[in-house]
GUROMAR-165059 format. One line per 3 residues: number of its first residue (from 1); for each residue x, y, z of C-alpha. Coordinates in steps of 0.02 Angstrom, whole numbers, always signed. Each point is the difference from the previous one (the first is absolute). Example, Ala and Ser with C-alpha at 12.3 -4.5 7.8 and 13.67 -1.06 7.14 Angstrom:
<pts>
1> +615 -225 +390  +69 +172 -33
</pts>
This chain:
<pts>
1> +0 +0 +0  +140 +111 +22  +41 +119 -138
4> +189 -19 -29  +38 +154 -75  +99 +126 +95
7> +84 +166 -57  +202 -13 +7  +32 +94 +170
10> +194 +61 -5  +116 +4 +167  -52 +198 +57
13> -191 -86 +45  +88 -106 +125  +63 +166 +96
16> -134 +93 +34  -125 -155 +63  -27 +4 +190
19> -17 -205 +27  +130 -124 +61  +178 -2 -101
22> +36 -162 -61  +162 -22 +104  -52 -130 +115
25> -122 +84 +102  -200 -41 +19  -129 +123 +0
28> +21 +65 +177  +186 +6 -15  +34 -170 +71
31> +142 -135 -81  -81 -104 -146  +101 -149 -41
34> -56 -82 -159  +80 -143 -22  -129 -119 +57
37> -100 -107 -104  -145 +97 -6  -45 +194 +18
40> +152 +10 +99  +27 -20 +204  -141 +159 +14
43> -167 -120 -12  -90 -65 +98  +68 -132 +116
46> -20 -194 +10  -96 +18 +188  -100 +108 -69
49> -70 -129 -135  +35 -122 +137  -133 +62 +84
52> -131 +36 -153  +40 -199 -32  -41 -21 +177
55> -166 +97 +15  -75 -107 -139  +40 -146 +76
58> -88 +38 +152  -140 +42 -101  -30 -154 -74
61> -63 -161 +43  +121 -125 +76  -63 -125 -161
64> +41 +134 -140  +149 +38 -122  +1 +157 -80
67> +93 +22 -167  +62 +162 -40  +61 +7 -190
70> +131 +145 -88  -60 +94 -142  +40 -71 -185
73> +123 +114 -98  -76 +83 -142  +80 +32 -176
76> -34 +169 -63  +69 -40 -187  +71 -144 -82
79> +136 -54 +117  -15 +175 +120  -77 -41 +182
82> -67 +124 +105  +104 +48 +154  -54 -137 +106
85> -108 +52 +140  -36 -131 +144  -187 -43 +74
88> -16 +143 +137  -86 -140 +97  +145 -130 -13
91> +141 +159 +13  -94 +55 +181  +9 -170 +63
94> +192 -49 -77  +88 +162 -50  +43 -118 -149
97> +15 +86 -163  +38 -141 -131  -141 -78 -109
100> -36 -170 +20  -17 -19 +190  -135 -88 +64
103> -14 +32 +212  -108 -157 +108  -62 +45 +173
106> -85 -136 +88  -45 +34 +168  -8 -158 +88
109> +173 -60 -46  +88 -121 -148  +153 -102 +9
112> +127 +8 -110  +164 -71 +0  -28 -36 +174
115> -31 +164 +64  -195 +101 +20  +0 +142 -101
118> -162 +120 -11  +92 +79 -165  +62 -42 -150
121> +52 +111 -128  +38 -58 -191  +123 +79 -94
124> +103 +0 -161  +139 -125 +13  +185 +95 -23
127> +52 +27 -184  +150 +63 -20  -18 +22 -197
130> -178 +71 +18  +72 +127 +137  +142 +64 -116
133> -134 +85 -121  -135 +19 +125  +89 +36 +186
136> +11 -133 +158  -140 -92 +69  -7 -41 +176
139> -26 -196 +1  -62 -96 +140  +144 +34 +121
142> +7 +193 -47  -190 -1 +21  -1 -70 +185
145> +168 +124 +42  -76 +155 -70  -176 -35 +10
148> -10 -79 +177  -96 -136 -60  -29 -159 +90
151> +28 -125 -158  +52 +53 -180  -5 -124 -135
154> +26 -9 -176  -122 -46 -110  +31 -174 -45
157> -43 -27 +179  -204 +89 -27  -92 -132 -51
160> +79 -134 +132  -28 +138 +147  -169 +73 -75
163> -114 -158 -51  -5 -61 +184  -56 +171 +67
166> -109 +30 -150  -92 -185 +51  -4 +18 +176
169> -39 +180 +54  -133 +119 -43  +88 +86 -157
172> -22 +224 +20  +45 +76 -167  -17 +185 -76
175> -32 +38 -182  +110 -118 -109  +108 +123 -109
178> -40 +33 -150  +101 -8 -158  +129 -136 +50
181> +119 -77 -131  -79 -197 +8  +163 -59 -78
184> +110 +79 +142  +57 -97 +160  -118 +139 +99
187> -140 -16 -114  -9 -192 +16  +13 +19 +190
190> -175 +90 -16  -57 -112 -105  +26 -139 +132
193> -69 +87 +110  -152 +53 -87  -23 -182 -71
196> -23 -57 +206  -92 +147 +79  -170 +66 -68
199> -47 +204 +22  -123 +90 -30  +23 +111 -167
202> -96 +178 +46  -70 +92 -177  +97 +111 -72
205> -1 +190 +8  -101 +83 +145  -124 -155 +14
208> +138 -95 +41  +65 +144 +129  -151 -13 +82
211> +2 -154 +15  +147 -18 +106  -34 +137 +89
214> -163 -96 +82  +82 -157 +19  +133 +93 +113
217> -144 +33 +97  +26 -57 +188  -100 +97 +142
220> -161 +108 +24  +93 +153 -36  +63 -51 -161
223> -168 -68 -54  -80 +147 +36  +113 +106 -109
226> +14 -86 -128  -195 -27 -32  -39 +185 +6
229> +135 -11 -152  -82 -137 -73  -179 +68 +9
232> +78 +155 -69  +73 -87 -146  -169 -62 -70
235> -72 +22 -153  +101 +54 -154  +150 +31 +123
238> +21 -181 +49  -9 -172 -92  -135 -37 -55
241> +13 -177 -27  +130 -135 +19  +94 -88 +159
244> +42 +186 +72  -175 +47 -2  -81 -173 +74
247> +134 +42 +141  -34 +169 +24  -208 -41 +15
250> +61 -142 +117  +105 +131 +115  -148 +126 +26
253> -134 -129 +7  +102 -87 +152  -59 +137 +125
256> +152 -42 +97  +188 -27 +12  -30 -198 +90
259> -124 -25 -151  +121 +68 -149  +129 -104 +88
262> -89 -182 -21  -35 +58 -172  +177 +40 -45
265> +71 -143 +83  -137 -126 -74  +21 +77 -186
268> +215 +8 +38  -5 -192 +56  +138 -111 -97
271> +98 +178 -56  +144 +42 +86  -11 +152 +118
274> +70 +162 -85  -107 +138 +98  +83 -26 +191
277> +175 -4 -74  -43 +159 -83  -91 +72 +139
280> +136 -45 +117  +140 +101 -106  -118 +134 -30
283> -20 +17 +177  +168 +0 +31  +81 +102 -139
286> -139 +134 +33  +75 +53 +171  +176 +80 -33
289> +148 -60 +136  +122 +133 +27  +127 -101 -102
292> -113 +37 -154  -42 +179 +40  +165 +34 -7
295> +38 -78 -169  -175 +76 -60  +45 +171 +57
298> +151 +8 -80  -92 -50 -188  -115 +147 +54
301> +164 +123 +43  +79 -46 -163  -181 +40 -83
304> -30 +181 +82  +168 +31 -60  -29 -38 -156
307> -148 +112 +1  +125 +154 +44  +115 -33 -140
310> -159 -17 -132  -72 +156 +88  +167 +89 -31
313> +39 -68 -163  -199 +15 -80  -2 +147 -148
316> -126 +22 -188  +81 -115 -128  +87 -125 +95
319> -56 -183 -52  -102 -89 +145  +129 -133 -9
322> +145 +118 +51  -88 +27 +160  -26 -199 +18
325> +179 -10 -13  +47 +127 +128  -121 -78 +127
328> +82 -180 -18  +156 +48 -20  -39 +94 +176
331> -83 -185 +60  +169 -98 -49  +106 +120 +64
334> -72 -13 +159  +34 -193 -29  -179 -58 -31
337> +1 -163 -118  -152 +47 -110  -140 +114 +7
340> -163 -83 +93  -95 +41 -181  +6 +58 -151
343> +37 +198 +33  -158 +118 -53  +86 +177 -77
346> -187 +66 -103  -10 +175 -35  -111 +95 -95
349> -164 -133 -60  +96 -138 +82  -17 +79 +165
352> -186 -51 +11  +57 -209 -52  +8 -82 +160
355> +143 -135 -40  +78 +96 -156  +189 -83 -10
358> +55 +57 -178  +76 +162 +64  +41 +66 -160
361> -83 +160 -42  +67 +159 -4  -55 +93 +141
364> -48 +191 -44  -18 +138 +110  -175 +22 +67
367> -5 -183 +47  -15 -86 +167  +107 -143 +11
370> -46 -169 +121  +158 -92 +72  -63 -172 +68
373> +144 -104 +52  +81 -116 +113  +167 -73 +50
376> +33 -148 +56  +124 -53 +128  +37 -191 +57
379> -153 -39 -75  -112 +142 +97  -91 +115 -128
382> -38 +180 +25  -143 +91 -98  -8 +192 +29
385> -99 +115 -144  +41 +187 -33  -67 +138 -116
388> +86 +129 -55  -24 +147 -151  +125 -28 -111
391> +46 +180 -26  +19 +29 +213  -156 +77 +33
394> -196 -43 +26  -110 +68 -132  -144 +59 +107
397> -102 -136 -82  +130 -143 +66  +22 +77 +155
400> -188 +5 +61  -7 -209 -51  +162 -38 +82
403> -58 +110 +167  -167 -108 -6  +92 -167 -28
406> +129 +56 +138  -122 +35 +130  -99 -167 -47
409> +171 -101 +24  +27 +91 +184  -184 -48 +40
412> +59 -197 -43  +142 +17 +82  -73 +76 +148
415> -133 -148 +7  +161 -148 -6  -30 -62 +179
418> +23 -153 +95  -209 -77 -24  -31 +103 -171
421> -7 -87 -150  +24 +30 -183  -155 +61 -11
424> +4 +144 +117  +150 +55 -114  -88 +8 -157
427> -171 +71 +90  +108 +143 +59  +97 +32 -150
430> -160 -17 -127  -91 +136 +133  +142 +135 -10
433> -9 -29 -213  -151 -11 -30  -32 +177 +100
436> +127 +75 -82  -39 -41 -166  -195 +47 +31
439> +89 +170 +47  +102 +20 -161  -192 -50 -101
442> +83 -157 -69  -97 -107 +90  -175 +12 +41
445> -6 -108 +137  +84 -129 +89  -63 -145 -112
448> +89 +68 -140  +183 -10 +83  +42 -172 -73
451> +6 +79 -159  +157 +82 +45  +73 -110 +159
454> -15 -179 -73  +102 -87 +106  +32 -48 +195
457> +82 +90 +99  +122 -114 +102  +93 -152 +10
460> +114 -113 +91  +180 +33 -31  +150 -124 +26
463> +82 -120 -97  -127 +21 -140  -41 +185 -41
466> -190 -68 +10  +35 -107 +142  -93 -127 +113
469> -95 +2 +141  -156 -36 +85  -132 +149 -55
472> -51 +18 +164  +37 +127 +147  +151 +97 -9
475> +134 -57 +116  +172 +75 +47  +133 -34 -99
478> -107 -2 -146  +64 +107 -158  -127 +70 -133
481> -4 +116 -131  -108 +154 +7  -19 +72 -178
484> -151 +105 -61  -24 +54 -169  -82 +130 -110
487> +3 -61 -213  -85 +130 -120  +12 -60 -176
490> -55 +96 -144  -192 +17 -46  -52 -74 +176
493> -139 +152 -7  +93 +117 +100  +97 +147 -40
496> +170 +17 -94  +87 +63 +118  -9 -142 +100
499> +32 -127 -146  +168 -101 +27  +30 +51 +176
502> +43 -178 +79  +72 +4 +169  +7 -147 +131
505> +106 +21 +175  +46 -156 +72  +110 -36 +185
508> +24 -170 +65  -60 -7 +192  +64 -88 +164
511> -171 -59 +108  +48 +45 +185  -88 -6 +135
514> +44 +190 +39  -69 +57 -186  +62 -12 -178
517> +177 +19 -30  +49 +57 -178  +163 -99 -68
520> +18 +101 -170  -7 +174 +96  +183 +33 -67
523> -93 +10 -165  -87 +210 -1  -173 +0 -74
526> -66 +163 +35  -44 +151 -131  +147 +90 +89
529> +134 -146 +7  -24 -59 -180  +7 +173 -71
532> +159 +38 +125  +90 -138 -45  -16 +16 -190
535> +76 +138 -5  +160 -71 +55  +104 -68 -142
538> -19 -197 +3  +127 -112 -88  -82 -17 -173
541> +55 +187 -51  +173 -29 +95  +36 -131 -98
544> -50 +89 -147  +128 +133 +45  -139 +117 +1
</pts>
């Protein structure tokens, strides 16, 4: 998804960019040794998976194994892969980064070799002729040293260690991955696997959402939550017809979480259980340790920075792309491994396309430009959003939409307590924009708003920039997104001067139980900040020797 095209940024840019020098040192100044196998000693350490690992064994029943498998490696073009990327699920519970690795937890205990193990991890056997073209692989005795792993094995060994647990124990599975290569060692492993343990195959598309959603369904609170969303959903909105919609009618027509729970299990018999394991590492990875908050805040630190340097270096007839490549040239400097998404950089029209990623226009002054990106760091992913006039100051047009959208975002924020829920967020937000824009005569009333805020206003943030979680009750140490929008496209029936004027502000939030805490506050967002800090000269025009 990422668009590799970046403009050629000469030696001056790297002089004038307040992040972290690459000599050694981390974001917060402290040594960064990279010479280990992975993203380098700074990462997050074995305990800490140690005790994710842990936590879902306690979770589970004493007569379970849970299979957690490594994302397949994806060719882009003819014999081009992707940058691999491992399963945040299997990376949270391993800190491995390889393909191919397959981890078993089983709570109750298996012998092998003569020793009880709750954890076995599979991994890519040493290669030395592979590792010359492609770097070094851990192995099985690398994986237990580094990893802290009880047992490592290679995977010769799978089938002889697996098919026992796989006939004796109560197999928990999530999603098989998609896209494997069936004549690879990995993708024959699956295929084992697959062969001996049935699952339930949800619909495609948003049916199939939904459907997982409800069978993730556990307690009274849940239920009730997701019914209203349910009842909500019908008519043209939901599906109309198929397995998603006979479970659906079953969910609201149960009356009751005990009642939805006989039906699930009865119509789940003989399929092995995917919705605990998920709910389990939802649960878990929704709640933020201080371990991850500190690898999380530093994605979110090298993204506000970012946001100076575009701020700074943002002027009529640069290319959207050169301000891409500024911002991630900011996000590796400050030694992030990727960014968490494809980076947004729309000006002009563009600014009113939610999830425009082309970045290629020329941006021309009079135009409002939205910056939604993300760093990510050890596998944490940041996702701040900015808006800024590309020619350093608010037409009075822009600024009254970006005031609205502003005040709507410190309403959200404001509501991001301990007990609140996603909902209050977006209730508080839509309020504040919807008055606003009834002030302005856009709107006529509040029913109209959708037309120009389509889209939620939060999310979970973490290891996925849309991360998991429970959709319930806010709880501290949860991280979400606050990001409100205003998108006023051409020939919408209002009047030109508003026409183009695109602006979304978005901060990633700490839950505490003493009130919000914003992480990306390094990032300015007022009227007064932007237009400050534009006027600085930024690195593009340095470089330029302008």
């Amino acid at each position: 998804m990422i668009v590799d095209i970046r403009s050629a940024l000469i030696a001056s840019l790297a002089l004038v960019l307040a992040v972290a020098p690459a000599n050694g040192q981390g974001t917060d100044g402290r040594a960064s040794d990279d010479s280990g196998p992975f993203y380098g000693e700074d990462r997050p350490s074995p305990e800490f998976h140690r005790g994710r690992r842990q936590a879902v064994l306690e979770a589970l029943p004493e007569d379970a194994v849970a299979i957690v498998l490594a994302s397949p490696e994806r060719a882009r073009s003819n014999d081009v892969d992707y940058e691999y990327h491992p399963s945040s699920d299997l990376y949270y519970l391993t800190g491995m980064t390889e393909p191919s690795t397959i981890l078993l937890l089983v709570p109750g205990g298996t012998e092998v070799g003569g020793k009880t193990v709750q954890e076995i991890l599979v991994v890519r056997a040493r290669d030395p002729a592979t590792e010359a073209w492609t770097g070094r692989r851990l192995g099985a005795e690398g994986a237990m040293r580094e990893l802290g792993v009880q047992l490592a094995v290679e995977p010769e060994r799978f089938e002889e260690i697996a098919g026992p647990l796989i006939e004796t124990r109560r197999p928990y599975v999530l999603p098989w991955p998609a896209g494997l290569d069936p004549g690879s060692e990995y993708g024959a492993q699956v295929a084992w696997l697959k062969e001996r343990i049935p699952t339930f195959e949800p619909e495609p598309g948003r049916a199939g959402a939904l459907q997982r959603g409800l069978l993730r369904v556990n307690d009274a609170a849940a239920y009730d939550r997701a019914r209203g969303m349910v009842e909500r959903m019908a008519g043209a909105a939901g599906p109309a017809d198929g397995e998603a919609a006979r479970m659906a009618r079953a969910f609201v027509e149960a009356g009751s979480v005990d009642a939805w729970l006989a039906w699930r299990d009865s119509a789940m018999a003989g399929f092995a259980n995917s919705t605990d394991l998920e709910s389990v590492l939802s649960d878990l990875r929704e709640v933020k340790t201080e371990e991850e908050l500190r690898f999380l805040q530093a994605a979110i630190d090298a993204t506000a920075a970012a946001h100076r340097q575009a701020l700074r270096s943002i002027e009529p007839g640069m290319r959207e792309y050169e301000v891409e490549a500024v911002i991630e040239y900011v996000f590796h400097r400050a030694g992030a491994e990727h960014t968490g998404f494809p980076s947004i950089v729309g000006s002009g029209e563009n600014s009113t396309i939610l999830h425009y990623e082309s970045n290629r226009r020329r941006m021309e002054d009079g135009d409002l430009v939205v910056m939604d990106i993300g760093a990510e760091y050890r596998g944490y992913s940041a996702d701040v959003t900015r808006t800024a006039p590309v020619n350093g100051r608010f037409s009075e047009p822009q600024r009254q939409i970006y005031e609205i959208v502003l005040a709507a975002q410190e309403a959200a924020i404001a509501a991001a307590t301990p007990g609140a829920g996603f909902r209050d967020l977006n209730e508080a937000a839509s309020t504040v924009l919807a008055e606003g824009l009834e002030r302005l005569g856009i709107i006529g009333s509040s029913s109209e708003l959708r037309r120009y805020f389509p889209h939620g206003v939060s999310h979970y943030l973490g290891l996925d920039v849309h991360d998991v979680g429970t959709y319930g009750p806010f709880r501290p140490g949860d991280v979400v997104t606050v990001e409100p929008g205003i998108y006023i496209r051409p020939g919408e029936g209002v009047d030109e001067r508003w026409w183009n004027v695109g602006v979304r502000i978005e901060d990633d939030i700490l839950i505490t139980p003493h009130g919000p805490v914003v992480l990306s506050a390094e990032a300015p967002k007022t009227v007064a900040e932007i237009e400050a800090l534009m006027a600085e000269p930024g690195p593009a025009s340095l470089a330029a020797g302008e």
